[in-house]
Backbone as XML, in Angstrom:
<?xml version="1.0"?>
<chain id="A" units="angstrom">
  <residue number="1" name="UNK">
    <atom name="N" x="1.554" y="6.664" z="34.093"/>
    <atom name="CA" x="1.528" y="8.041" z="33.594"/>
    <atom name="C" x="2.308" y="8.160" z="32.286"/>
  </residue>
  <residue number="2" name="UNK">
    <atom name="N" x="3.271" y="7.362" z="32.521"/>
    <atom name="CA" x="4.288" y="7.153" z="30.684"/>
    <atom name="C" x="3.161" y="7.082" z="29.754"/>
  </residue>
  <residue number="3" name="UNK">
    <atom name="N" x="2.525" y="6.081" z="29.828"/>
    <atom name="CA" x="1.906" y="5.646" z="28.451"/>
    <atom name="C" x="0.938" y="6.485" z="28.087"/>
  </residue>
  <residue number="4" name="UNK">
    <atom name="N" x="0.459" y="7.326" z="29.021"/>
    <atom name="CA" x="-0.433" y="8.417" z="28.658"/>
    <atom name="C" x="0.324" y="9.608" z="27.873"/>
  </residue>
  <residue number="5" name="UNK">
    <atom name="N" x="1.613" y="9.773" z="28.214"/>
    <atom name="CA" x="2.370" y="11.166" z="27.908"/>
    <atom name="C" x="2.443" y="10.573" z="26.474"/>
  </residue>
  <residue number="6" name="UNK">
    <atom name="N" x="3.054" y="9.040" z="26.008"/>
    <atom name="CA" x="3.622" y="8.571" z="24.994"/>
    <atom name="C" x="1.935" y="8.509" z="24.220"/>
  </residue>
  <residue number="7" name="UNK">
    <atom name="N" x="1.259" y="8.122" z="24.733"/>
    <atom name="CA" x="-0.247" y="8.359" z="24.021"/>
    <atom name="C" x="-0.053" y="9.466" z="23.170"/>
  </residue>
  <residue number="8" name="UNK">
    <atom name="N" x="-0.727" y="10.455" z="24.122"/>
    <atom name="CA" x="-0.379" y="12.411" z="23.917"/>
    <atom name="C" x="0.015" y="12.346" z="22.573"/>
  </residue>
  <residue number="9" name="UNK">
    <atom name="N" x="1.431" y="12.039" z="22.337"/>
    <atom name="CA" x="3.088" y="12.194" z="21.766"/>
    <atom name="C" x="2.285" y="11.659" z="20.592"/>
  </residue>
  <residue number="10" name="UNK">
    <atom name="N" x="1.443" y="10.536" z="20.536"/>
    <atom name="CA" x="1.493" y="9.313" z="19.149"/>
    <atom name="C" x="0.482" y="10.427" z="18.590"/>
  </residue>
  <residue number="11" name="UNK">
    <atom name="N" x="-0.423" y="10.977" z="19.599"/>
    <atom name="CA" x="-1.832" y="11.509" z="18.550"/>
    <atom name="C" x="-1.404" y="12.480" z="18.374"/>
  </residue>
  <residue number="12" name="UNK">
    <atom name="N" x="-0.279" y="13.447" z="18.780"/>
    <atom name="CA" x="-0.024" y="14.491" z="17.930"/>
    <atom name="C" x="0.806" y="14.563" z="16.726"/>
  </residue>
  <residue number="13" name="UNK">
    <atom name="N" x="1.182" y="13.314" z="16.682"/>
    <atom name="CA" x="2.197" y="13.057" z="15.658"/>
    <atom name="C" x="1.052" y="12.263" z="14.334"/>
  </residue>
  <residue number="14" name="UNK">
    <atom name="N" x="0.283" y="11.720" z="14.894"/>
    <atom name="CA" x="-1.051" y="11.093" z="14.020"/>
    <atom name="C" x="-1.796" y="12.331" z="13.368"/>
  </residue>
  <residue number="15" name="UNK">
    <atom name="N" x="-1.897" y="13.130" z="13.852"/>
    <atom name="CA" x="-2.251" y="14.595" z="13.478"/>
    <atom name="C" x="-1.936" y="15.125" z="12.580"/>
  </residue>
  <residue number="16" name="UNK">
    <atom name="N" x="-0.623" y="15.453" z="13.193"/>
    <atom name="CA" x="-0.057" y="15.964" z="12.193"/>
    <atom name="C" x="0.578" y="15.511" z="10.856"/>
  </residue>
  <residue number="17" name="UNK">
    <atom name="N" x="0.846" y="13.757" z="10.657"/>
    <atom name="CA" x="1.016" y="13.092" z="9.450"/>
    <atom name="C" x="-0.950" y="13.704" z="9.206"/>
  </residue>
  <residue number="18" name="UNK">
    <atom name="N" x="-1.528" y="13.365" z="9.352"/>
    <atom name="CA" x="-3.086" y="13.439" z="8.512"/>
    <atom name="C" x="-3.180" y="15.025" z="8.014"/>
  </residue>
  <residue number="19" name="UNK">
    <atom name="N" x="-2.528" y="16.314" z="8.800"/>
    <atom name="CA" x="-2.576" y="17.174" z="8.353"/>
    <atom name="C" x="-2.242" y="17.575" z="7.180"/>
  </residue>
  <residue number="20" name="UNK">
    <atom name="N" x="-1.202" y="16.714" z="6.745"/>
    <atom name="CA" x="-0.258" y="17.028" z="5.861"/>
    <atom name="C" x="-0.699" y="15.919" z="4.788"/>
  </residue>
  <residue number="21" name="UNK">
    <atom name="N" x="-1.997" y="15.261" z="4.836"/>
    <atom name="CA" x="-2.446" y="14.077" z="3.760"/>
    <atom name="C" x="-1.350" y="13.017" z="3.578"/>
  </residue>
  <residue number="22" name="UNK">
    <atom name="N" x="-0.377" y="12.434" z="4.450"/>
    <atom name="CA" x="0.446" y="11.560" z="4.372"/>
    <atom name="C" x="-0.018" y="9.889" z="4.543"/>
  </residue>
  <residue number="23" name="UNK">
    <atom name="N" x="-1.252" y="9.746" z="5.027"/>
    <atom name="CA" x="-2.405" y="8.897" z="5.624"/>
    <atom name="C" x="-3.760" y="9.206" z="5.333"/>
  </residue>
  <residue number="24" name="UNK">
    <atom name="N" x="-4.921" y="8.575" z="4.855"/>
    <atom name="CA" x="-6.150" y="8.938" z="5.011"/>
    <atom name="C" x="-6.434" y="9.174" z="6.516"/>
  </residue>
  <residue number="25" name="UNK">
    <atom name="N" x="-7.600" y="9.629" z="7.142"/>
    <atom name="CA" x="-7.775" y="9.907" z="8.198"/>
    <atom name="C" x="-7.974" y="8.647" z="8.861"/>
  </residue>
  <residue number="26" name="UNK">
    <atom name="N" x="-9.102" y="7.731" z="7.972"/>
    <atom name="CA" x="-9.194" y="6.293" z="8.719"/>
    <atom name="C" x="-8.441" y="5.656" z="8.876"/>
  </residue>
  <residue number="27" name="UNK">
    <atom name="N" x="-7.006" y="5.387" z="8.448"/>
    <atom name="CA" x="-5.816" y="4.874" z="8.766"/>
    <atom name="C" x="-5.269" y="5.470" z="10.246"/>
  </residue>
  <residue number="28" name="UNK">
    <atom name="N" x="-5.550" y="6.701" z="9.877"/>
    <atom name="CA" x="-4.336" y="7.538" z="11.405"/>
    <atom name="C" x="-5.743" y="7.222" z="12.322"/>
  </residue>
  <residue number="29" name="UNK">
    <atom name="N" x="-6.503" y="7.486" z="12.404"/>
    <atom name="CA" x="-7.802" y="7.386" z="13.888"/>
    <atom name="C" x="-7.788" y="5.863" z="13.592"/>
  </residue>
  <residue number="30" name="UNK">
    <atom name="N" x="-7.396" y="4.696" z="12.752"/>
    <atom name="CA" x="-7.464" y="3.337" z="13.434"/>
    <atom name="C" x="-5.732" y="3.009" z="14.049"/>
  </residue>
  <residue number="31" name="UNK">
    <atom name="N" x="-5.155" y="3.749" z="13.973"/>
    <atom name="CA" x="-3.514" y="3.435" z="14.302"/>
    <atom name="C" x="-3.663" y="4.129" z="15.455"/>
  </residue>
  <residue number="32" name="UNK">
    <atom name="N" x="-4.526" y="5.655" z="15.428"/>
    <atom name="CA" x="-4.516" y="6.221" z="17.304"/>
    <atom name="C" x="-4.909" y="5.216" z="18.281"/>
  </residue>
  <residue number="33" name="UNK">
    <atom name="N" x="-6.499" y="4.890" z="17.640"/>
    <atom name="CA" x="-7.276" y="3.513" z="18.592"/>
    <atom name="C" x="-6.470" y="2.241" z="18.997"/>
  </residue>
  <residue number="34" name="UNK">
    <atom name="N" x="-5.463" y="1.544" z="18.109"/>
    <atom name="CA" x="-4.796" y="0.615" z="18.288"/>
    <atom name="C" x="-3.564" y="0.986" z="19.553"/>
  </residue>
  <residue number="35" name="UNK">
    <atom name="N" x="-2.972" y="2.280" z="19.143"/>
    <atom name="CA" x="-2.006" y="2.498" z="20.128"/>
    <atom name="C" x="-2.497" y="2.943" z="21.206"/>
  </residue>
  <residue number="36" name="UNK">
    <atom name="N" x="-3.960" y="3.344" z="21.502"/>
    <atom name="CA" x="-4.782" y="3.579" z="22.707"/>
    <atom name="C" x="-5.124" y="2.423" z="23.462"/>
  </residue>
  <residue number="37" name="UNK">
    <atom name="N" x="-5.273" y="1.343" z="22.828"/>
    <atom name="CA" x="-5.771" y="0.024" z="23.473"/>
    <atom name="C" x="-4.264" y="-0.208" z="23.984"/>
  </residue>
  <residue number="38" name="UNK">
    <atom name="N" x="-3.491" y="-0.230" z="23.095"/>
    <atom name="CA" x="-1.869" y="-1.013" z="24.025"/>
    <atom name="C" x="-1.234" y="-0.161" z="25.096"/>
  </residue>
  <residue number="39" name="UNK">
    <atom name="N" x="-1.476" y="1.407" z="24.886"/>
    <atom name="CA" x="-1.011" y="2.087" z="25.826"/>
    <atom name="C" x="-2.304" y="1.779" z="27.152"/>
  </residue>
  <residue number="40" name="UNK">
    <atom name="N" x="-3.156" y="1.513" z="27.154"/>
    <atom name="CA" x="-4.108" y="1.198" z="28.192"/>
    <atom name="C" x="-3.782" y="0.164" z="28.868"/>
  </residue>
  <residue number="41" name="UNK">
    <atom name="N" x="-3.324" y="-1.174" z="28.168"/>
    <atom name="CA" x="-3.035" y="-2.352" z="28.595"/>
    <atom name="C" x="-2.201" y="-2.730" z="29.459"/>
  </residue>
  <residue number="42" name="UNK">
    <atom name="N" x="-1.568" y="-1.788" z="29.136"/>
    <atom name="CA" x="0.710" y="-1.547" z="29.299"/>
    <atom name="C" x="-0.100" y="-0.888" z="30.821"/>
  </residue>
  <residue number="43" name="UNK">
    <atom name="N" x="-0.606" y="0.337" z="30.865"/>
    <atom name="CA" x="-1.448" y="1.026" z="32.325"/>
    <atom name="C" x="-1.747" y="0.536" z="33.262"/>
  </residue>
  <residue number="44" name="UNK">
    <atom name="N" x="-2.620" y="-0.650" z="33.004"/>
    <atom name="CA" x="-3.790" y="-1.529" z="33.413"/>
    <atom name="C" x="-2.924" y="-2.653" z="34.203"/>
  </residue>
  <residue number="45" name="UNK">
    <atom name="N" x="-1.626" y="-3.389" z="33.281"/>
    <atom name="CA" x="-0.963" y="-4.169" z="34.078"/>
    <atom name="C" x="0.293" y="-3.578" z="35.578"/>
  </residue>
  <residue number="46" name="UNK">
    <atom name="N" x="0.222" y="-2.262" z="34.913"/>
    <atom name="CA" x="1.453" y="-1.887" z="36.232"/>
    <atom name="C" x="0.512" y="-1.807" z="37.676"/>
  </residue>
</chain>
């Protein structure tokens, strides 16, 4: 359930850097996907 909350936490923070043009969008949606695969993994093994 952590890695989902800490998921949550990363894409609203991915958000909101892209809101603010600090990142292109394809940078922040390939850094969400990356931290989606490890927070899945991290899930998958407990």
């Amino acid at each position: 359930m952590l890695a989902y909350e800490a998921l949550g936490e990363h894409c609203v923070n991915a958000l909101h850097t892209q809101r603010f043009g600090l990142h292109p969008l394809a940078e922040v949606g390939q850094s969400m996907q990356i931290e989606a695969d490890r927070a899945l993994s991290v899930a998958l093994d407990k």
